[in-house]
Gaussian input, Z-matrix of N, CA and C with variables (Angstrom, degrees):
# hf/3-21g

backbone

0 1
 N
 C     1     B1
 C     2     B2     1     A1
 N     3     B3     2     A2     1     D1
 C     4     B4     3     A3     2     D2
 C     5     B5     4     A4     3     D3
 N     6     B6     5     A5     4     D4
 C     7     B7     6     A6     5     D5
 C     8     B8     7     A7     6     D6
 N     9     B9     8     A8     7     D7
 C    10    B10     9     A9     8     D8
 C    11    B11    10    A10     9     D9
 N    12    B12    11    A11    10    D10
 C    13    B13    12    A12    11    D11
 C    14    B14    13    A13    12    D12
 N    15    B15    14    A14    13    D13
 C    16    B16    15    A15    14    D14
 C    17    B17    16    A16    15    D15
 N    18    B18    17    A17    16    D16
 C    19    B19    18    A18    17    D17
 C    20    B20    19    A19    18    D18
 N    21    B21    20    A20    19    D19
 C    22    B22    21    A21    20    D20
 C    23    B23    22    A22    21    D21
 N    24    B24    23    A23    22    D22
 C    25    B25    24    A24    23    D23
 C    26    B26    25    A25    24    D24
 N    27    B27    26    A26    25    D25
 C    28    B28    27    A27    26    D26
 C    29    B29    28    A28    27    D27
 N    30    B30    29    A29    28    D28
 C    31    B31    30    A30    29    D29
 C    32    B32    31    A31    30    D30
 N    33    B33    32    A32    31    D31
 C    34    B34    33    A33    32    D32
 C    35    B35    34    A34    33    D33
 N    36    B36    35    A35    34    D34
 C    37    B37    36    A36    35    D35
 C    38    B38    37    A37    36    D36
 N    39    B39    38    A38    37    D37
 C    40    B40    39    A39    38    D38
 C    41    B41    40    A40    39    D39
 N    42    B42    41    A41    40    D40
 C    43    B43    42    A42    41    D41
 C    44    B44    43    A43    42    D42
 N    45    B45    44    A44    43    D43
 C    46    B46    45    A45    44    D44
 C    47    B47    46    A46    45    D45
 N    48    B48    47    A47    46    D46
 C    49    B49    48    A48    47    D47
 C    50    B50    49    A49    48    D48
 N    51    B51    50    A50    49    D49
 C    52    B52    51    A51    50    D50
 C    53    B53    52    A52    51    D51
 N    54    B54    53    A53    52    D52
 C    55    B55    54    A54    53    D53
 C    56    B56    55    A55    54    D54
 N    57    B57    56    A56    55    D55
 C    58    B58    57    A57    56    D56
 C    59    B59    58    A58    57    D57
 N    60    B60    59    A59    58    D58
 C    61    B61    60    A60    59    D59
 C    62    B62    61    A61    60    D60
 N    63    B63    62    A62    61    D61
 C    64    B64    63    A63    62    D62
 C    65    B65    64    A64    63    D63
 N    66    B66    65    A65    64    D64
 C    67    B67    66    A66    65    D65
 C    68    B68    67    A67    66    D66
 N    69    B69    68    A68    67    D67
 C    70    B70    69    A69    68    D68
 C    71    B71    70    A70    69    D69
 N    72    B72    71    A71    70    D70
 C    73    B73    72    A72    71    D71
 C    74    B74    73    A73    72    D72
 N    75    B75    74    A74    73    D73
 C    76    B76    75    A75    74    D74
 C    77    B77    76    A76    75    D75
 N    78    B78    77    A77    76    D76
 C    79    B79    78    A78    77    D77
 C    80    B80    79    A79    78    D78
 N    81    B81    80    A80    79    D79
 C    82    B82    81    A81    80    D80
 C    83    B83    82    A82    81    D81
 N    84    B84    83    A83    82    D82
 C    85    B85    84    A84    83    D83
 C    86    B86    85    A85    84    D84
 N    87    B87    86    A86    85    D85
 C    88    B88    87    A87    86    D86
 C    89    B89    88    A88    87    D87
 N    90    B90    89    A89    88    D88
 C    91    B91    90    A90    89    D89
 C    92    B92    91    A91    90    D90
 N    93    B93    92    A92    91    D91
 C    94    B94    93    A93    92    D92
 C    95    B95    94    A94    93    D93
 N    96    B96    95    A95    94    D94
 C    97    B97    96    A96    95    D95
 C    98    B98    97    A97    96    D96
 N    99    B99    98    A98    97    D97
 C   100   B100    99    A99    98    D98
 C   101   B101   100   A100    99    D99
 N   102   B102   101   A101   100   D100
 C   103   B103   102   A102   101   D101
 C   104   B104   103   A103   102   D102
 N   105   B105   104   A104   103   D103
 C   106   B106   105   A105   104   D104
 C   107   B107   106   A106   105   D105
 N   108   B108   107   A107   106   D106
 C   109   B109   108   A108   107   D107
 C   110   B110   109   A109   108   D108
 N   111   B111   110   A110   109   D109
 C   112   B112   111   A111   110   D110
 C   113   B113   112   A112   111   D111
 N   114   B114   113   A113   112   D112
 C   115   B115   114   A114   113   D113
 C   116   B116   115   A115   114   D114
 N   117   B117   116   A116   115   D115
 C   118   B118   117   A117   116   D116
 C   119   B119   118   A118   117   D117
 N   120   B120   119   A119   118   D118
 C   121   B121   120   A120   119   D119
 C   122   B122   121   A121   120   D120
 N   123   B123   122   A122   121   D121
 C   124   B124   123   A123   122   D122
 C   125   B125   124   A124   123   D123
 N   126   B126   125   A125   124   D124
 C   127   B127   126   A126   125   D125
 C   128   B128   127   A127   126   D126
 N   129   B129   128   A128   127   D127
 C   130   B130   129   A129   128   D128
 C   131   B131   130   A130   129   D129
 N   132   B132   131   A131   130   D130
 C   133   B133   132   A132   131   D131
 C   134   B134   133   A133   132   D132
 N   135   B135   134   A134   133   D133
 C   136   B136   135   A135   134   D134
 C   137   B137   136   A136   135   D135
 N   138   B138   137   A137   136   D136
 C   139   B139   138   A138   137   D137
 C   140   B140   139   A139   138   D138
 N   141   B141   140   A140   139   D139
 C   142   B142   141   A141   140   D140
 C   143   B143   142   A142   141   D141
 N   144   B144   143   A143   142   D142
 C   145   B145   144   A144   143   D143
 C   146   B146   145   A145   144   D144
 N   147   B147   146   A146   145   D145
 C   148   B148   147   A147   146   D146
 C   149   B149   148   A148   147   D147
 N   150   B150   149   A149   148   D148
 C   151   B151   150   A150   149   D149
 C   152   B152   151   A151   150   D150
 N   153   B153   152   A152   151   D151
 C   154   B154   153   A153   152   D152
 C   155   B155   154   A154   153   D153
 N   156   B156   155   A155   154   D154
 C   157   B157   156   A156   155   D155
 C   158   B158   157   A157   156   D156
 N   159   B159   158   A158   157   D157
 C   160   B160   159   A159   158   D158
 C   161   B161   160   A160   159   D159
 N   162   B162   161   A161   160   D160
 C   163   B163   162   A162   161   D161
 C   164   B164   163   A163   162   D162
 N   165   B165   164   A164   163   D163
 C   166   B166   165   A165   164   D164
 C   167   B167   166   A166   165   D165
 N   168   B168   167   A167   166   D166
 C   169   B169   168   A168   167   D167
 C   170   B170   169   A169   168   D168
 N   171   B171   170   A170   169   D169
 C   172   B172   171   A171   170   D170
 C   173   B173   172   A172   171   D171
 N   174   B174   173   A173   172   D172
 C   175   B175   174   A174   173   D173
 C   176   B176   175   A175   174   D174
 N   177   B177   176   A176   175   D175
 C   178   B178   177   A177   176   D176
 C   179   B179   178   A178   177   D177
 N   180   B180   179   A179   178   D178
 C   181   B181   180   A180   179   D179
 C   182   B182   181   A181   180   D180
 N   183   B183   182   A182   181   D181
 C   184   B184   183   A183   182   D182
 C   185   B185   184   A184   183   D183
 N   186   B186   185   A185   184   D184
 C   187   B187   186   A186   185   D185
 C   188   B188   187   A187   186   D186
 N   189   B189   188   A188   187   D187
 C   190   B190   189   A189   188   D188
 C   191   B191   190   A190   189   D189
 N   192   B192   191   A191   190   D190
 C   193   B193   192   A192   191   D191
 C   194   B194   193   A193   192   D192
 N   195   B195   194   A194   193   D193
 C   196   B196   195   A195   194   D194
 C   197   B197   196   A196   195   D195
 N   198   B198   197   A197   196   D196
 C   199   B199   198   A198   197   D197
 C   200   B200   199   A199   198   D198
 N   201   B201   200   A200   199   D199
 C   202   B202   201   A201   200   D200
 C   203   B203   202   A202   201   D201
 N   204   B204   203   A203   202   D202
 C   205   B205   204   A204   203   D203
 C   206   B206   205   A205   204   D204
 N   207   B207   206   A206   205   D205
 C   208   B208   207   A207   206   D206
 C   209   B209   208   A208   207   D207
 N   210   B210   209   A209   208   D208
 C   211   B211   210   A210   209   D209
 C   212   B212   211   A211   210   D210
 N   213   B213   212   A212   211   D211
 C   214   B214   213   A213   212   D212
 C   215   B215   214   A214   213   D213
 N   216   B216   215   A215   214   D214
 C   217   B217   216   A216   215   D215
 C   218   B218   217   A217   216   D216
 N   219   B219   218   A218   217   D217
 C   220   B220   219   A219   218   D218
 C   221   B221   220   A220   219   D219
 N   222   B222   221   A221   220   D220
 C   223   B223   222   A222   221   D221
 C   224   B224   223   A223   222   D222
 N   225   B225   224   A224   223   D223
 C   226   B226   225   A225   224   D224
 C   227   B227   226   A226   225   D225
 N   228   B228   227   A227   226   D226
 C   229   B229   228   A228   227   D227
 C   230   B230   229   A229   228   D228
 N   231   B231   230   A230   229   D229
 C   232   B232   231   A231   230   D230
 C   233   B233   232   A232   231   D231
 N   234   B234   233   A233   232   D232
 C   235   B235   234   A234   233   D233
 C   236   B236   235   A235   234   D234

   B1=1.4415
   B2=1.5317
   B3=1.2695
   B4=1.4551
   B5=1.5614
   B6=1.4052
   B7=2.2302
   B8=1.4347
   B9=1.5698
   B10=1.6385
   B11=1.5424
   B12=1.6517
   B13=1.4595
   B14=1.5378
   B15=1.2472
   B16=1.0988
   B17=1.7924
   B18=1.7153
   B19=1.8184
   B20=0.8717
   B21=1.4619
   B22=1.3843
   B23=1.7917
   B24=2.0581
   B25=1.2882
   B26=1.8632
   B27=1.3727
   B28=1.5966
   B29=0.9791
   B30=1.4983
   B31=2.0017
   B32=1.4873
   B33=1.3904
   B34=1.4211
   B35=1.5678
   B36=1.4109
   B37=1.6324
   B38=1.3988
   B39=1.0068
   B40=1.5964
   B41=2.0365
   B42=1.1689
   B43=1.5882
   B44=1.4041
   B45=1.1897
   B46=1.4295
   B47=2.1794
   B48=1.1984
   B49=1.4799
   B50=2.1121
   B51=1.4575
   B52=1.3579
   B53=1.9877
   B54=0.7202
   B55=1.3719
   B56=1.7694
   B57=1.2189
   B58=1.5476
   B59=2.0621
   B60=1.5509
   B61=1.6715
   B62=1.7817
   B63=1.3288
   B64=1.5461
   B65=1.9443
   B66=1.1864
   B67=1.2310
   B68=1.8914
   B69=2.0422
   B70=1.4090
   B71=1.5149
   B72=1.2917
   B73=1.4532
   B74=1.5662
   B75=0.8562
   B76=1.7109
   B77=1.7408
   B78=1.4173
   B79=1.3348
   B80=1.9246
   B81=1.0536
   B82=1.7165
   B83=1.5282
   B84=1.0269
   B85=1.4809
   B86=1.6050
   B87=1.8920
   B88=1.1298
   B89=1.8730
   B90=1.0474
   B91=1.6334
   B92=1.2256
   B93=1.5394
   B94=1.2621
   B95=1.3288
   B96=1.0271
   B97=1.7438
   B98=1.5952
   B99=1.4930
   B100=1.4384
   B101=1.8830
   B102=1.1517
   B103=1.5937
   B104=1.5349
   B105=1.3981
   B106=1.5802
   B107=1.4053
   B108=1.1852
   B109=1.3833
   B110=1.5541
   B111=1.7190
   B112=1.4538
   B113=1.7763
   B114=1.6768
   B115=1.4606
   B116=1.4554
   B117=1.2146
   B118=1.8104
   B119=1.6982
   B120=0.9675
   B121=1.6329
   B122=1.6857
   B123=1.6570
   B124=1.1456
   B125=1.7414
   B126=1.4081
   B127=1.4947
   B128=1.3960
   B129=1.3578
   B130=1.3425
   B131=1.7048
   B132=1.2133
   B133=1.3399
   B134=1.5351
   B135=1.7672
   B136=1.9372
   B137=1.1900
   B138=1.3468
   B139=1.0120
   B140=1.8529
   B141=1.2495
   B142=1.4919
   B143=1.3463
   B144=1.8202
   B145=1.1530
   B146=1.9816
   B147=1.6610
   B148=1.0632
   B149=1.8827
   B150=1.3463
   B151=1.5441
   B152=1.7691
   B153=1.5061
   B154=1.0610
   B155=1.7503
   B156=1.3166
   B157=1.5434
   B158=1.4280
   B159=1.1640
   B160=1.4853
   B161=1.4264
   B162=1.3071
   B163=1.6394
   B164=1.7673
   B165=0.9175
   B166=1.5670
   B167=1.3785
   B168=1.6740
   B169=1.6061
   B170=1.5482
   B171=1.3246
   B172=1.5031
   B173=1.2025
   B174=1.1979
   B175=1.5350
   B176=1.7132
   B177=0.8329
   B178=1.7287
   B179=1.6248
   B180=1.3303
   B181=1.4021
   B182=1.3245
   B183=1.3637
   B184=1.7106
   B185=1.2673
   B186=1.3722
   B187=2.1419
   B188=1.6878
   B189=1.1203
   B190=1.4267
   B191=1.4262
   B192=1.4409
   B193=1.5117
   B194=1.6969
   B195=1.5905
   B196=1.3435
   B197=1.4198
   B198=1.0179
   B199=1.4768
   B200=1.5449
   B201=1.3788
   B202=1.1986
   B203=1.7829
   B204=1.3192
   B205=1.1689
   B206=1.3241
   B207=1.5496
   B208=0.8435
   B209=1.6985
   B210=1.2149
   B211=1.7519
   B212=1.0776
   B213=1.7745
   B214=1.4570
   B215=1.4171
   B216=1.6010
   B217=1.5765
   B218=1.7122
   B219=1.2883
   B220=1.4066
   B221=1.6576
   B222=1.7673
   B223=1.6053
   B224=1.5967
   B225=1.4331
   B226=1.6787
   B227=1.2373
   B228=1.2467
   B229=0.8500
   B230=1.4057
   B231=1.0056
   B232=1.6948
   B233=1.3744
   B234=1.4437
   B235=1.1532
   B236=1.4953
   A1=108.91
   A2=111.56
   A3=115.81
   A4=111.58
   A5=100.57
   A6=107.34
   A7=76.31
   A8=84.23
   A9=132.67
   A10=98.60
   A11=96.89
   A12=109.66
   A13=114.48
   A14=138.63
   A15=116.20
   A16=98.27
   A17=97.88
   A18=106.86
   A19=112.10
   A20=117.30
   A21=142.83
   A22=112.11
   A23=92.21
   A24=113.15
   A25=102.88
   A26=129.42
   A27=128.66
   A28=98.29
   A29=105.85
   A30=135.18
   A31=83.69
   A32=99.41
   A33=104.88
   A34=113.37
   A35=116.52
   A36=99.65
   A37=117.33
   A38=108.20
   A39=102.38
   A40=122.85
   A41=102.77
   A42=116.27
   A43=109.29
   A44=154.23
   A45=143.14
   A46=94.11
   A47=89.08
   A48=72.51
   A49=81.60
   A50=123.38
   A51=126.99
   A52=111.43
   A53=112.79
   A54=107.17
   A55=124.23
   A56=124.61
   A57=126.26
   A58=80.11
   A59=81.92
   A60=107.24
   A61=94.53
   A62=105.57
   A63=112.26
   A64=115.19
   A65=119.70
   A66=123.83
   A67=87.05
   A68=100.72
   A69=98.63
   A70=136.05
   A71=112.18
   A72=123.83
   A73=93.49
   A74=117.91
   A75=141.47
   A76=95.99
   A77=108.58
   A78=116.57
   A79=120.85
   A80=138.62
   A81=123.68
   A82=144.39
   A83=86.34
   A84=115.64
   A85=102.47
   A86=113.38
   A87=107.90
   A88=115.03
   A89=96.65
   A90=102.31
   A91=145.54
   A92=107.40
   A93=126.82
   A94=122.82
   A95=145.84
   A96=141.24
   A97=99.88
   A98=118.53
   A99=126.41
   A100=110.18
   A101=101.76
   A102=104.71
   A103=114.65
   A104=117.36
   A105=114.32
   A106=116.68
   A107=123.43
   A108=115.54
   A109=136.79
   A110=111.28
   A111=116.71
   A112=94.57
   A113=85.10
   A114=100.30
   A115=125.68
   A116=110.70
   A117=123.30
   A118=103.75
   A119=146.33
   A120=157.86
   A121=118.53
   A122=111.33
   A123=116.15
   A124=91.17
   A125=89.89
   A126=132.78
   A127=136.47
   A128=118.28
   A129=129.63
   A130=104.54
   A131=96.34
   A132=164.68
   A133=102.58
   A134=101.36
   A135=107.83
   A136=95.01
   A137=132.84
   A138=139.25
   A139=111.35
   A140=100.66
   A141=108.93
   A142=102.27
   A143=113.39
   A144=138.48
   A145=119.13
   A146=98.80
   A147=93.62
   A148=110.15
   A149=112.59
   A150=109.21
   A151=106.00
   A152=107.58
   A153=114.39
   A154=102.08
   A155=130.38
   A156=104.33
   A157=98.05
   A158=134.93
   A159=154.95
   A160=125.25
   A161=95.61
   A162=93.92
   A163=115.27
   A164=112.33
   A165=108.51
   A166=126.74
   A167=113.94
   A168=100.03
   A169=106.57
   A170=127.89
   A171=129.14
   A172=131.72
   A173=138.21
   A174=135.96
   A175=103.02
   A176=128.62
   A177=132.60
   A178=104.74
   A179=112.33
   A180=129.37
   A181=118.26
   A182=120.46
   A183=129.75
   A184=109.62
   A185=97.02
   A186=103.23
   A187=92.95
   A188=109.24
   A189=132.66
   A190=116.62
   A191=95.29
   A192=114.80
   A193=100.65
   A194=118.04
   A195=100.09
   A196=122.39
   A197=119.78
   A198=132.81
   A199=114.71
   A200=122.11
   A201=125.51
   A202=144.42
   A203=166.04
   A204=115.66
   A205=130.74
   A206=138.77
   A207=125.40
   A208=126.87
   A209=104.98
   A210=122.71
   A211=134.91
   A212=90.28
   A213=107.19
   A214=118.45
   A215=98.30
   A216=105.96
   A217=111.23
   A218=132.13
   A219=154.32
   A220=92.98
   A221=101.79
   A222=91.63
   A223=108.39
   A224=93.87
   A225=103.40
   A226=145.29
   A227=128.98
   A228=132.90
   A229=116.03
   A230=93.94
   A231=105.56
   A232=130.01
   A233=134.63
   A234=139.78
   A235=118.49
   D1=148.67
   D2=-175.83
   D3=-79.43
   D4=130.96
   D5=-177.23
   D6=-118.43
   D7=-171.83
   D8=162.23
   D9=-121.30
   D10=139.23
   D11=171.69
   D12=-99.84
   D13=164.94
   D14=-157.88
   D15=-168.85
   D16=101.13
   D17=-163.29
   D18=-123.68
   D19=115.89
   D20=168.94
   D21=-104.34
   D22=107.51
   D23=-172.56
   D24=-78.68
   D25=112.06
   D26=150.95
   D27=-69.33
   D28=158.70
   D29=160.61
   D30=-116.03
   D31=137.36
   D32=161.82
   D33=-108.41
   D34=-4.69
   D35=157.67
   D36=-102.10
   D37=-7.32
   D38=167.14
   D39=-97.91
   D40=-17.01
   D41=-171.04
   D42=84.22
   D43=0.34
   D44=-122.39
   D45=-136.95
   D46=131.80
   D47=-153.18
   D48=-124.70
   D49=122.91
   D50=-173.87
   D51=-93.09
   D52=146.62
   D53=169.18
   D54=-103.33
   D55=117.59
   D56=-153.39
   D57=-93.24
   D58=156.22
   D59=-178.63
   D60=-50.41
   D61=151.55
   D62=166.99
   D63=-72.04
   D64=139.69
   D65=-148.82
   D66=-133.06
   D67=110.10
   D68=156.45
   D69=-91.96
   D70=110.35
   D71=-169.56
   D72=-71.08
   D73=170.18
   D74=-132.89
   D75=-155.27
   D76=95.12
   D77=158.44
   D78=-61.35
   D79=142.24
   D80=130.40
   D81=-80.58
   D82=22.43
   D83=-178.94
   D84=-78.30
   D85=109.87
   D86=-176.63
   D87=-87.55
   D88=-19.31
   D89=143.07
   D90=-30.07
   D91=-45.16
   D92=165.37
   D93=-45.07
   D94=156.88
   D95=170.71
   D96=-96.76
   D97=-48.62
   D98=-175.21
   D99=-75.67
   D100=-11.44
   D101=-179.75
   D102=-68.35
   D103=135.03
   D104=161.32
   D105=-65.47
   D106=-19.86
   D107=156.38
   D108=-82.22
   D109=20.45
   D110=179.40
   D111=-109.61
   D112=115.81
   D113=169.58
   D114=-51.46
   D115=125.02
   D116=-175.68
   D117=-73.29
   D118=25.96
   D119=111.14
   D120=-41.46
   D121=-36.17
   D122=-163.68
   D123=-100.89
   D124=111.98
   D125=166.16
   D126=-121.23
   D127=130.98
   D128=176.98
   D129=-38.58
   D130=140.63
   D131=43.32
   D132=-103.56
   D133=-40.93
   D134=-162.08
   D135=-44.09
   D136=-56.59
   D137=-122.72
   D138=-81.58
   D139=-23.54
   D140=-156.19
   D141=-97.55
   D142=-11.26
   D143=173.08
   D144=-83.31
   D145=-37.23
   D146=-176.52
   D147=-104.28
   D148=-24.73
   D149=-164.51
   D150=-118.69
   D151=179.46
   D152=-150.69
   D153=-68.14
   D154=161.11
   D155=174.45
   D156=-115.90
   D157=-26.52
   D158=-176.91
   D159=-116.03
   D160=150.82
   D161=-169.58
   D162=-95.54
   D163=161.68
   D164=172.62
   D165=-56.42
   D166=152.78
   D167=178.92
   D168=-45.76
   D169=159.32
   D170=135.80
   D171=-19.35
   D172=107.23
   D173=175.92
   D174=-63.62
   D175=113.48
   D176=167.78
   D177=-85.91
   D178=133.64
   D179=169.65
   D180=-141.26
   D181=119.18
   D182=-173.23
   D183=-127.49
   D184=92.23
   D185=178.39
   D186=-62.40
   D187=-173.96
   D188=161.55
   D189=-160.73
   D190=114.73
   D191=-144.01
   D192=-100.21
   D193=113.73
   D194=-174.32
   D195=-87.97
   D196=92.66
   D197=-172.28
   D198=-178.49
   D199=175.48
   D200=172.12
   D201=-48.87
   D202=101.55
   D203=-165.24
   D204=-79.69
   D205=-179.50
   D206=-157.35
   D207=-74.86
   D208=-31.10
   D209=155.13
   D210=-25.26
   D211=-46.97
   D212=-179.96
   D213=-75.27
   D214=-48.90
   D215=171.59
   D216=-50.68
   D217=-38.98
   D218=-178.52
   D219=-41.02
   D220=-55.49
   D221=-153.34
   D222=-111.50
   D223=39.40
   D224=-162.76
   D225=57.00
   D226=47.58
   D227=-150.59
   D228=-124.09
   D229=12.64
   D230=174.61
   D231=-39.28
   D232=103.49
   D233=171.97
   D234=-48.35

């Protein structure tokens, strides 16, 4: 089923942790309503009966990146 991914980069030598734009991942699930593979034939009423109507929670992913962030490097701050 089609989410949004949703990535929040840490620095672990700086503490400073950025949040990247929300990212829609792309199911093939022709089931799906949001999928490029759900045929444009499939219309309400069938439709709301047979395929997905909503998307999945958000997948959350938080690397922790060992190095500086980039801001910091920006304003010199180099350790």
């Amino acid at each position: 089923m089609c989410h949004w991914r949703r990535v929040q980069n840490t620095y672990k030598v700086c503490g400073h942790a950025y949040d990247l734009p929300d990212e829609m991942i792309q199911c093939d699930n022709r089931y799906c309503k949001f999928s490029s593979t759900h045929p444009s034939t499939c219309v309400p009423p069938g439709c709301m009966n047979s395929c997905w109507q909503y998307r999945q929670f958000p997948q959350q992913y938080n690397p922790r990146i060992d190095a500086i962030c980039p801001r910091c490097i920006q304003a010199g701050r180099i350790p």
